[in-house]
N, CA, C and O atoms as a DFTB+ gen file, in Angstrom:
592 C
 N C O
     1  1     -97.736     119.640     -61.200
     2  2     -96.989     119.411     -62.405
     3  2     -97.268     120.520     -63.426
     4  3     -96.442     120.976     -64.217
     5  1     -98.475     120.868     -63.303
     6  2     -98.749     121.962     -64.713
     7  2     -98.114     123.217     -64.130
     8  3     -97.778     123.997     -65.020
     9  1     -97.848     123.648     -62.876
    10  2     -97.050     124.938     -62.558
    11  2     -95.765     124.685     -62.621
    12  3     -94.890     125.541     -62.492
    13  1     -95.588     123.554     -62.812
    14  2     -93.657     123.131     -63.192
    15  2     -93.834     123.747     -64.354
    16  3     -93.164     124.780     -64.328
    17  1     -94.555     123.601     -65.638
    18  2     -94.500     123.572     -66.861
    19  2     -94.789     124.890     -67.171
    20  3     -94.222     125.504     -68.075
    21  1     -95.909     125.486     -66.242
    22  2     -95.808     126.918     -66.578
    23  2     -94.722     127.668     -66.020
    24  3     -94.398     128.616     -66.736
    25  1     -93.871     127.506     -64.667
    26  2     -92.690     128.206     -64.782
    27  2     -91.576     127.641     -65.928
    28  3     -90.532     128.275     -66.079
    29  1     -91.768     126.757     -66.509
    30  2     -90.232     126.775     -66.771
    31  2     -90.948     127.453     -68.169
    32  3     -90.313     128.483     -68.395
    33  1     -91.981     127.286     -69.156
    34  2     -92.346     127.964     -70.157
    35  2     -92.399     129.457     -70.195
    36  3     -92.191     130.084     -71.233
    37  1     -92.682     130.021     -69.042
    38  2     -91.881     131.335     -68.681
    39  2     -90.925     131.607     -68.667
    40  3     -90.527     132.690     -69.096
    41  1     -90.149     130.653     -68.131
    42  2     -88.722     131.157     -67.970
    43  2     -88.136     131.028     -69.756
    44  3     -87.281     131.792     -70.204
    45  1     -88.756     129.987     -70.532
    46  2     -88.149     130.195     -72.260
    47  2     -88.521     131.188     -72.578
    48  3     -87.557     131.825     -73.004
    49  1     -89.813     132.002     -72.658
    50  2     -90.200     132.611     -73.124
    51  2     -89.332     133.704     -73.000
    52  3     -88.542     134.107     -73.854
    53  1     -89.611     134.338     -71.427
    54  2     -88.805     135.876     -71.143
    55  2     -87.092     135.636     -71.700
    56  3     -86.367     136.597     -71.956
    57  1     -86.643     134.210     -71.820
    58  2     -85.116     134.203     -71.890
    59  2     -85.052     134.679     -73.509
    60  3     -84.076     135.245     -74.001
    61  1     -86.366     134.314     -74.285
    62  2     -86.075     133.961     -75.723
    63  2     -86.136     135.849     -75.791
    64  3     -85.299     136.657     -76.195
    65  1     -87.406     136.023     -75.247
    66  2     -87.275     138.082     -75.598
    67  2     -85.478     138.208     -74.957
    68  3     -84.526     138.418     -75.708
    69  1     -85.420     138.113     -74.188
    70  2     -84.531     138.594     -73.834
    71  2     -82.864     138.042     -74.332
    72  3     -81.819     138.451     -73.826
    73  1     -82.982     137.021     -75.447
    74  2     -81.685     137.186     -76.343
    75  2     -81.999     137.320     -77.506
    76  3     -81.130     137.187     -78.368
    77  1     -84.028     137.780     -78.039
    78  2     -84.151     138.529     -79.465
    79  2     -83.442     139.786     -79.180
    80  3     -82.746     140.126     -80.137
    81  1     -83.377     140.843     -77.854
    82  2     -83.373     141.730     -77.661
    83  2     -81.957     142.049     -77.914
    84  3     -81.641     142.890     -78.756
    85  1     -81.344     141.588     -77.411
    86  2     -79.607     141.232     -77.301
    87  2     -79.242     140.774     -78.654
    88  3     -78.186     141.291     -79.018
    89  1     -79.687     140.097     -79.389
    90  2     -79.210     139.909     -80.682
    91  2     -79.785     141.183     -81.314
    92  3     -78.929     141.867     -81.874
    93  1     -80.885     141.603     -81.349
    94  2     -81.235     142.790     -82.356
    95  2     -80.113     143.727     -81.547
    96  3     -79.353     144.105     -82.438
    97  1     -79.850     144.041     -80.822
    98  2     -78.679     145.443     -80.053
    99  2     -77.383     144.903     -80.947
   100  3     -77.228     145.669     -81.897
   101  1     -76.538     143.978     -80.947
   102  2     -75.622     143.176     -81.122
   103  2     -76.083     143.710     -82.469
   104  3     -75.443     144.741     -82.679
   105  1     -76.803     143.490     -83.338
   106  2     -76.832     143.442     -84.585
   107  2     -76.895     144.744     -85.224
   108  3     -76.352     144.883     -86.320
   109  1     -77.566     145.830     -84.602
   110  2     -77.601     147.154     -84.457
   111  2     -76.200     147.770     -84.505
   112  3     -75.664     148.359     -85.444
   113  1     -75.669     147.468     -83.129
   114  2     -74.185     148.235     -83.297
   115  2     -73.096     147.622     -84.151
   116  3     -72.140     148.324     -84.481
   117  1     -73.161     146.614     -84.453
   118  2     -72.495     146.130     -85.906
   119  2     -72.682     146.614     -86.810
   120  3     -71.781     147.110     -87.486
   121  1     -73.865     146.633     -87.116
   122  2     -74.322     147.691     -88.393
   123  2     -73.688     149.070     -88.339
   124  3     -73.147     149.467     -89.372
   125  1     -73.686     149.658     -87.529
   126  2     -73.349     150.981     -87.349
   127  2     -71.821     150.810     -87.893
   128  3     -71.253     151.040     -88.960
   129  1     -71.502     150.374     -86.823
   130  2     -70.080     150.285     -86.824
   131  2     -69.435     150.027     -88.265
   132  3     -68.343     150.536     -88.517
   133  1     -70.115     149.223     -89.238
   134  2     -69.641     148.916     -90.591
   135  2     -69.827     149.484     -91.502
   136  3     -69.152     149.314     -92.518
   137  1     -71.209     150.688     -91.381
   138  2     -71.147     151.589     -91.763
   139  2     -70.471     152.548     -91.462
   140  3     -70.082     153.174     -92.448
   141  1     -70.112     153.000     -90.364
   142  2     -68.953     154.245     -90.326
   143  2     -67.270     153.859     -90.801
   144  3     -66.408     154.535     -91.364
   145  1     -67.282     152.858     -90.431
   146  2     -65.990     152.105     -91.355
   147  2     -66.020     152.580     -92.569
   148  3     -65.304     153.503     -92.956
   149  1     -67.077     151.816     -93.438
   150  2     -67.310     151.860     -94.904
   151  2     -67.283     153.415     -95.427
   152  3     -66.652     153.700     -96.445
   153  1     -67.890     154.254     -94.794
   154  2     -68.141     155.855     -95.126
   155  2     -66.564     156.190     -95.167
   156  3     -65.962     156.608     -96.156
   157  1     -66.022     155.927     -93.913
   158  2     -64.816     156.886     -93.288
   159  2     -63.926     156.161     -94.650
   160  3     -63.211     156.958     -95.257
   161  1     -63.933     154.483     -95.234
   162  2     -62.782     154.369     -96.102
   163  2     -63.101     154.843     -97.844
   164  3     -62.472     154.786     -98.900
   165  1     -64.298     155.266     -97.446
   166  2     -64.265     155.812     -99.065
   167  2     -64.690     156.677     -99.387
   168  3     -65.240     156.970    -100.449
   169  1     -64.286     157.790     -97.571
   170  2     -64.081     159.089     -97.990
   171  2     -62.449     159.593     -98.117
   172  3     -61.913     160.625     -98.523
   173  1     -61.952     158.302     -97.549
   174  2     -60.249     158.477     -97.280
   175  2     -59.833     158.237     -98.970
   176  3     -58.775     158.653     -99.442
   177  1     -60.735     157.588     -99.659
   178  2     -59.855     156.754    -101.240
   179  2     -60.594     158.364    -102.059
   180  3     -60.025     159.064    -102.897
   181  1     -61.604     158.518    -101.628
   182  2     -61.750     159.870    -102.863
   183  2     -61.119     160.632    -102.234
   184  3     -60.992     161.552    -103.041
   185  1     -60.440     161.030    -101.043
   186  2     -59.522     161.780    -100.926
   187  2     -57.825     161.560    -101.440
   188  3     -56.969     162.397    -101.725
   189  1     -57.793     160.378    -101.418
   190  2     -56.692     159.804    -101.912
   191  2     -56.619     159.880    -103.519
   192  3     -55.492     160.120    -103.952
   193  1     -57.588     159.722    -104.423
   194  2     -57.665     160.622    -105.767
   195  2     -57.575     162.159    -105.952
   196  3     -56.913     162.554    -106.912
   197  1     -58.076     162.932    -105.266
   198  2     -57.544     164.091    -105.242
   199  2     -56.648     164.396    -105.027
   200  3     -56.156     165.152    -105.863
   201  1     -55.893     164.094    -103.940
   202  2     -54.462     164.045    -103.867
   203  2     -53.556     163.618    -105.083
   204  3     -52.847     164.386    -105.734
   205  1     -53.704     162.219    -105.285
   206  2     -53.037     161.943    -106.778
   207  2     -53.189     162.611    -108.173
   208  3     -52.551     162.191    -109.138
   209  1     -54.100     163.723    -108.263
   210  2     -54.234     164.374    -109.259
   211  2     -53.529     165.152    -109.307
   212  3     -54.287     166.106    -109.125
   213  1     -51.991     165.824    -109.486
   214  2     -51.200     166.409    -109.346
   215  2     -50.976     167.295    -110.868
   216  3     -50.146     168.191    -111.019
   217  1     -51.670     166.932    -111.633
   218  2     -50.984     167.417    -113.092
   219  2     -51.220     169.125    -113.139
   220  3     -52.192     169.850    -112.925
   221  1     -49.773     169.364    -113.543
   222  2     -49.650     170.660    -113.657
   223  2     -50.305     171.039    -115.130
   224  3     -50.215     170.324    -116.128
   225  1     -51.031     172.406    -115.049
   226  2     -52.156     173.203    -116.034
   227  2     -51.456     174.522    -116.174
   228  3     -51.182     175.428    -115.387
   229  1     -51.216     174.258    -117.761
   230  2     -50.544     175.519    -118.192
   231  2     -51.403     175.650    -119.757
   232  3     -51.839     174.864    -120.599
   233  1     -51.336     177.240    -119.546
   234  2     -52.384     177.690    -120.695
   235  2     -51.434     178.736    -121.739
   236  3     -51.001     179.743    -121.180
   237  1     -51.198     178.612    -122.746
   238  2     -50.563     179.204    -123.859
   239  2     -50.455     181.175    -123.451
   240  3     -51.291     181.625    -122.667
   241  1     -49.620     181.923    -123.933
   242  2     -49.439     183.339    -123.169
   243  2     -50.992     183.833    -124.022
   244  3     -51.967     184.378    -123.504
   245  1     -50.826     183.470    -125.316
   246  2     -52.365     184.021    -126.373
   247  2     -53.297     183.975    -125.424
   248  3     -53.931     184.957    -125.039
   249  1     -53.478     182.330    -124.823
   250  2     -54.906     182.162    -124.340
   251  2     -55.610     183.267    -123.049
   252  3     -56.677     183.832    -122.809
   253  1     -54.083     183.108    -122.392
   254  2     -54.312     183.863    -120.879
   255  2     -54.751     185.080    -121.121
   256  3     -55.540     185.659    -120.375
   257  1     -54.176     185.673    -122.410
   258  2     -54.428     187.130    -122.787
   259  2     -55.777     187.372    -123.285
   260  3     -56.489     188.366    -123.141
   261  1     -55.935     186.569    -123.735
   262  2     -57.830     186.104    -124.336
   263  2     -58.629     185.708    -123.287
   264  3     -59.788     185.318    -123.431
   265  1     -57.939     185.813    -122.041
   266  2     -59.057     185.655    -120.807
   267  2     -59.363     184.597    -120.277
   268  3     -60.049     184.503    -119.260
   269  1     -58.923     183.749    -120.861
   270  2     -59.302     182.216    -121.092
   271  2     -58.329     181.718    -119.292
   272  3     -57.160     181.967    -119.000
   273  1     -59.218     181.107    -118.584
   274  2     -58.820     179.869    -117.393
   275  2     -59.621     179.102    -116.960
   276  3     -60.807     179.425    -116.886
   277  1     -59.213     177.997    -116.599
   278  2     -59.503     176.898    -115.711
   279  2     -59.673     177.017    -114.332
   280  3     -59.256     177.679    -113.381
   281  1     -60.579     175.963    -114.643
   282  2     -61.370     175.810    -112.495
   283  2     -61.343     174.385    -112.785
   284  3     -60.359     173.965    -113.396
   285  1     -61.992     173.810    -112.547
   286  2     -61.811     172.356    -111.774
   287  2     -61.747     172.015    -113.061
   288  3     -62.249     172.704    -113.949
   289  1     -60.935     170.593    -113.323
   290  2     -60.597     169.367    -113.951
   291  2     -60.647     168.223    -114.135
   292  3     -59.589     167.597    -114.066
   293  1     -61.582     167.692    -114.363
   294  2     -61.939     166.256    -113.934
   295  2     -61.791     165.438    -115.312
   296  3     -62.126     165.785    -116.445
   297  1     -61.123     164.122    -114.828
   298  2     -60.934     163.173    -115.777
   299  2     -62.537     162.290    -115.683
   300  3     -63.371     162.411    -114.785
   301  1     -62.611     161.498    -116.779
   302  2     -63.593     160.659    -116.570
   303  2     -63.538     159.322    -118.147
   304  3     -63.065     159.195    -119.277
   305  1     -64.331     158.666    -117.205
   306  2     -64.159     157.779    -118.319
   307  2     -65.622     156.615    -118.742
   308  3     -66.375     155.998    -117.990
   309  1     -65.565     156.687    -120.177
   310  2     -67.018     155.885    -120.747
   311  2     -66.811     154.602    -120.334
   312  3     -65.842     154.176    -119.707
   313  1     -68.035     153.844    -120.824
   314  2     -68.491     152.502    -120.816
   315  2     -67.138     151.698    -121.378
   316  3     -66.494     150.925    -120.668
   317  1     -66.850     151.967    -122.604
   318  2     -65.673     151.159    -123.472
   319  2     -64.192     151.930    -123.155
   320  3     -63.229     151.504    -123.794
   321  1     -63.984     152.945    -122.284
   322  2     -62.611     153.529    -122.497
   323  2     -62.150     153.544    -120.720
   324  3     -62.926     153.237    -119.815
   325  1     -60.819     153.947    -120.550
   326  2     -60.585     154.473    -119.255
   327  2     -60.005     155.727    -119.247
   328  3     -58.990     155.880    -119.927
   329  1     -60.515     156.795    -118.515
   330  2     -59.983     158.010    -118.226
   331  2     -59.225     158.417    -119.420
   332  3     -58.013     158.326    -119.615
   333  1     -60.408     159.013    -120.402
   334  2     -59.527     159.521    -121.465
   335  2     -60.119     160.986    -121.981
   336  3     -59.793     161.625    -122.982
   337  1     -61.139     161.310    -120.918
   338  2     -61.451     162.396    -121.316
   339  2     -61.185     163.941    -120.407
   340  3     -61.391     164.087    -119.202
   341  1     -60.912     164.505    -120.923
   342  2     -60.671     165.081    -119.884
   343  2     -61.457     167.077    -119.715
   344  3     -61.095     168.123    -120.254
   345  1     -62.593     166.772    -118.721
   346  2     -63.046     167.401    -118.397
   347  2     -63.266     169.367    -118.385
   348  3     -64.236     169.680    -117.695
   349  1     -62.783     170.168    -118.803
   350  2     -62.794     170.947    -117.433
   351  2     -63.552     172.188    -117.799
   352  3     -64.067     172.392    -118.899
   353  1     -63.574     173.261    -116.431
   354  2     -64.621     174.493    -116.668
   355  2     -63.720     175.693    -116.686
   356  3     -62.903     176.213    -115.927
   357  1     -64.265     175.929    -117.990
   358  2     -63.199     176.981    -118.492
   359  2     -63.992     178.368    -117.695
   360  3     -65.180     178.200    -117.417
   361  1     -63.466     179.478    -117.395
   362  2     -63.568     180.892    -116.970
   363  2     -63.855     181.777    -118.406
   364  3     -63.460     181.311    -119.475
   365  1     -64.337     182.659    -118.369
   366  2     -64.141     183.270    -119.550
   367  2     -63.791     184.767    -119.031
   368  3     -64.481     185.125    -118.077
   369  1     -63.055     185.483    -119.393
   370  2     -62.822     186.765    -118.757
   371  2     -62.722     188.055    -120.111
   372  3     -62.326     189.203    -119.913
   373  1     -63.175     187.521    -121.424
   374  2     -63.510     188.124    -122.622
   375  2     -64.340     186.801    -122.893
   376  3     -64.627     185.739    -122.342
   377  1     -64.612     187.694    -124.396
   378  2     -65.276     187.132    -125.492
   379  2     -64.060     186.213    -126.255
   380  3     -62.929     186.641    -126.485
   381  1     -64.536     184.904    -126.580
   382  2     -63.913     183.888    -127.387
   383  2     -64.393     182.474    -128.415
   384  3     -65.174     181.530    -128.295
   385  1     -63.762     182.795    -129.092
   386  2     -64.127     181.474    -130.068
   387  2     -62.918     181.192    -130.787
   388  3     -62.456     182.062    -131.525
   389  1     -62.138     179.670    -130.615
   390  2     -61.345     179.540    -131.704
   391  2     -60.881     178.588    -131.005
   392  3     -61.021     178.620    -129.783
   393  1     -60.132     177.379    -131.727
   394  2     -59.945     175.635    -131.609
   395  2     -58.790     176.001    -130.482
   396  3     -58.085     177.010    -130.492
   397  1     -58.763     174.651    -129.251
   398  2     -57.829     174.732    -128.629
   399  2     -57.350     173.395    -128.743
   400  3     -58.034     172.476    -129.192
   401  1     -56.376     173.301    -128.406
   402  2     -55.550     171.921    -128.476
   403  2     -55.113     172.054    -126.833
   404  3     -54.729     173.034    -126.196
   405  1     -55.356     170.535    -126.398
   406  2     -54.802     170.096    -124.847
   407  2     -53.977     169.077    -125.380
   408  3     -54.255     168.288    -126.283
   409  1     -53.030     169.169    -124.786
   410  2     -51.592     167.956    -124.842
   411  2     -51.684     167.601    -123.714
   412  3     -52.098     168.303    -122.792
   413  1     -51.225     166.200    -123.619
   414  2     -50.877     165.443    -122.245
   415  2     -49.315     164.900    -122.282
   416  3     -48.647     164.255    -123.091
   417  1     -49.080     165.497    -120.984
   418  2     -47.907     165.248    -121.047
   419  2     -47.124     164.033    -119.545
   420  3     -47.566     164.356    -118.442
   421  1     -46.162     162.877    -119.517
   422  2     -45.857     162.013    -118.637
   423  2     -45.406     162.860    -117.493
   424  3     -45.112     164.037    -117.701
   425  1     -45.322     162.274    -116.145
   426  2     -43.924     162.630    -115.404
   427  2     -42.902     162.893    -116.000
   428  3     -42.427     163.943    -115.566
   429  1     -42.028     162.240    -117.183
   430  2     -41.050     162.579    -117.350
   431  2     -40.715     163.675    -118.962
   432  3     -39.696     163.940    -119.601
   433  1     -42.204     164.057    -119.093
   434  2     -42.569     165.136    -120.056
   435  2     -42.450     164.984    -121.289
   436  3     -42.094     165.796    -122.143
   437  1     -42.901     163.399    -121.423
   438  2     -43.177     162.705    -123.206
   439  2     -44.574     162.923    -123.304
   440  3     -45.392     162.679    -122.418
   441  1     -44.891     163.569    -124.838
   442  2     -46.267     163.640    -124.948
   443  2     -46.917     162.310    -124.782
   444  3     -46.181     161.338    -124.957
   445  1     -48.353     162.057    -124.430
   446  2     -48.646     161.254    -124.993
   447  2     -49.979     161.115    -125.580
   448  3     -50.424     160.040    -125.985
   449  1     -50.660     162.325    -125.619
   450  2     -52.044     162.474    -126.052
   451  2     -52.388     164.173    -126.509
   452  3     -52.044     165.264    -126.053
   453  1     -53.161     163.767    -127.534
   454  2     -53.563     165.300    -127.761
   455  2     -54.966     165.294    -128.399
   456  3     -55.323     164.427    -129.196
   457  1     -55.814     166.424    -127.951
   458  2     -57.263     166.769    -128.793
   459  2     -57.602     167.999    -128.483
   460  3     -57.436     168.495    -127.369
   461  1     -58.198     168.674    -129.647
   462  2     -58.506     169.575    -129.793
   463  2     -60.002     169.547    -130.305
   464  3     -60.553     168.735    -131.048
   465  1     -60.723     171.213    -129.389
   466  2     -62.201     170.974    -129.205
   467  2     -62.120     173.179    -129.664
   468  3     -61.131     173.895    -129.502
   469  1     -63.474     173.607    -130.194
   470  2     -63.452     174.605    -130.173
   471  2     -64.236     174.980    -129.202
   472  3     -65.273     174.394    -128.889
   473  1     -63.705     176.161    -128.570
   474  2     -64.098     176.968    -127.352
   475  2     -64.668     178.277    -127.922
   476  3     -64.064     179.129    -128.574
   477  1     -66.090     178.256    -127.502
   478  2     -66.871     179.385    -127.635
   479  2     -67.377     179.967    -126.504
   480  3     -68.078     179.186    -125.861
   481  1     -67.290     180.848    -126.125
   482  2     -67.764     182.007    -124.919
   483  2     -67.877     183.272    -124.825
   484  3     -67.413     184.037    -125.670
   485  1     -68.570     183.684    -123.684
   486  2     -68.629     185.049    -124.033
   487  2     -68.259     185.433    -122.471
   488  3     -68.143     184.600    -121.571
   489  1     -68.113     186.711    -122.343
   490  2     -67.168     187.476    -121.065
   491  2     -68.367     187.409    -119.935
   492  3     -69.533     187.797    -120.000
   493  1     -67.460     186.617    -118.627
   494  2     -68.215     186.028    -117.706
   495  2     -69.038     185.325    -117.536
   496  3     -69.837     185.418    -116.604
   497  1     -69.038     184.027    -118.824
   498  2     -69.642     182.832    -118.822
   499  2     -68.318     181.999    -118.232
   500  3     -67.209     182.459    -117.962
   501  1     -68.810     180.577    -118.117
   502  2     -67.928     179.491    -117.615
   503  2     -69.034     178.282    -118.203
   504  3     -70.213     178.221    -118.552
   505  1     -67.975     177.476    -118.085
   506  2     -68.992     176.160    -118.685
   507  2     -67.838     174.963    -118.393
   508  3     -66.693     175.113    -117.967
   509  1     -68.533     173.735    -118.770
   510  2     -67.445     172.523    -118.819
   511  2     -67.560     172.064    -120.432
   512  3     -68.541     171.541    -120.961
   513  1     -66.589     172.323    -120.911
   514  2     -65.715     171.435    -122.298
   515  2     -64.799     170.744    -121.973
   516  3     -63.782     170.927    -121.304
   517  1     -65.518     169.365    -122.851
   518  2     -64.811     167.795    -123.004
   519  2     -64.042     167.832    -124.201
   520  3     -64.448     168.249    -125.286
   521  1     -62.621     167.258    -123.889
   522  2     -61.493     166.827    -124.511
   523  2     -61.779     165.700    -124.850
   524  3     -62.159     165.226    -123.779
   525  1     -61.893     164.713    -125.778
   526  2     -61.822     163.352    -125.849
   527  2     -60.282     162.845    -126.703
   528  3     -60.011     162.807    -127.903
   529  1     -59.471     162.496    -125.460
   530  2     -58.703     161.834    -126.436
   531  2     -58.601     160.280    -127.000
   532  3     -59.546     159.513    -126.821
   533  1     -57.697     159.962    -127.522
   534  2     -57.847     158.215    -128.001
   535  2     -58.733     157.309    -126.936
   536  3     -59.039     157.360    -125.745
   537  1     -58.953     156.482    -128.036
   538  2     -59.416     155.724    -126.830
   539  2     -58.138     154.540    -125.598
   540  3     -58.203     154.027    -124.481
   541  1     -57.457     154.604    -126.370
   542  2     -56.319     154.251    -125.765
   543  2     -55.353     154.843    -124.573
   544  3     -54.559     154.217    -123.870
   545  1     -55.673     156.272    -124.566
   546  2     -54.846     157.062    -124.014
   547  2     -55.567     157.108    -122.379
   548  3     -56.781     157.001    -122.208
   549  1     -54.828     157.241    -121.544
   550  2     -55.540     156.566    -120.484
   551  2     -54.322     158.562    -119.400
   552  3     -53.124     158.836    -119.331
   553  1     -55.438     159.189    -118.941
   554  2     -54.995     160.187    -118.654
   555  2     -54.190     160.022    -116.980
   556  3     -54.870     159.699    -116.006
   557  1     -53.030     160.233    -116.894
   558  2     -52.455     160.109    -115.717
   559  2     -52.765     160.835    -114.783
   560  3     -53.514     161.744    -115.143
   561  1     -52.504     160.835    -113.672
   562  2     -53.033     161.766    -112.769
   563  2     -51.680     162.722    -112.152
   564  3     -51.879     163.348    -111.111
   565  1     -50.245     162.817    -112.858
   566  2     -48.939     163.493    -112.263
   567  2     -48.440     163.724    -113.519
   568  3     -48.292     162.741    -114.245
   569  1     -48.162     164.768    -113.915
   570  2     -48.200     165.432    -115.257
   571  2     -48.093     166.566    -115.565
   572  3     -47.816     167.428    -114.731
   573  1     -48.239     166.761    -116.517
   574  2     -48.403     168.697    -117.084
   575  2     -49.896     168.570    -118.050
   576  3     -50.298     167.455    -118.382
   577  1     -50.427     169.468    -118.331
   578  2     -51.213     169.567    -119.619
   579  2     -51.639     171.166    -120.007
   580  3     -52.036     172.084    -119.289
   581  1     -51.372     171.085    -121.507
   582  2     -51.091     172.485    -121.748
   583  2     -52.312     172.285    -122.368
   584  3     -52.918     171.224    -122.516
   585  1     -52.790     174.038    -122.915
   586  2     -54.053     174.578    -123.751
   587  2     -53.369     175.533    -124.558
   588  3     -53.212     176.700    -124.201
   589  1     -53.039     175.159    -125.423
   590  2     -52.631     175.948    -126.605
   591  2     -53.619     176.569    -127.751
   592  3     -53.148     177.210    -128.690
């Protein structure tokens, strides 16, 4: 009778390793798997914001002549506002100082925001200057925006 009890207590034992083992694998490649999901869809949605950022960047004939351009553009937005500021890294290709005004303009080319920040630089610096407009003004991503 006690070797009845020791085979069959063997037989729980090795069965129990042997569906910890199978559940930890099982649980393993799930994991994986939900992580490469998760990565792959929210590298597809920040790609899908870049894409939607379409707004056309136009800079006054003065400015261009003053050396003055843009590199990247990024909207962003505080604790209390949404996307109202708007980012970007100016080029400097002279020496400059003097107030610029950014307008925002719709798809269908109604203003709807404007601020002006002074730009100081010197020839072959770059930097990032923040626009803050209203707090209301909520920056689109298909558009125009000028630097006057």
């Amino acid at each position: 009778m006690k070797y009845c009890y020791i085979v069959i207590a063997t037989c729980i034992l090795s069965s129990c390793d042997w569906f910890k083992q199978k559940t930890k694998e099982t649980v393993n490649k799930s994991g994986e798997v939900i992580a490469k999901t998760g990565s792959e869809f929210i590298d597809g949605v920040s790609k899908g914001v870049e894409k939607t950022f379409q707004n056309e960047v136009v800079f006054s004939d003065d400015l261009k002549n003053k050396g003055l351009k843009a590199g990247k553009i990024i909207i962003i937005s505080t604790d209390s506002t949404s996307d109202n500021i708007l980012s970007v890294y100016f080029i400097y290709d002279k020496d400059i100082h003097q107030k610029i005004t950014a307008k925002l303009f719709g798809e269908s080319g109604q203003e709807y925001g404007r601020a002006t920040q002074t730009v100081k630089g010197k020839k072959d610096d770059a930097e990032y200057l923040d626009f803050v407009f209203h707090q209301r003004t909520n920056i689109d991503g298909k558009g125009k925006i000028t630097f006057e």
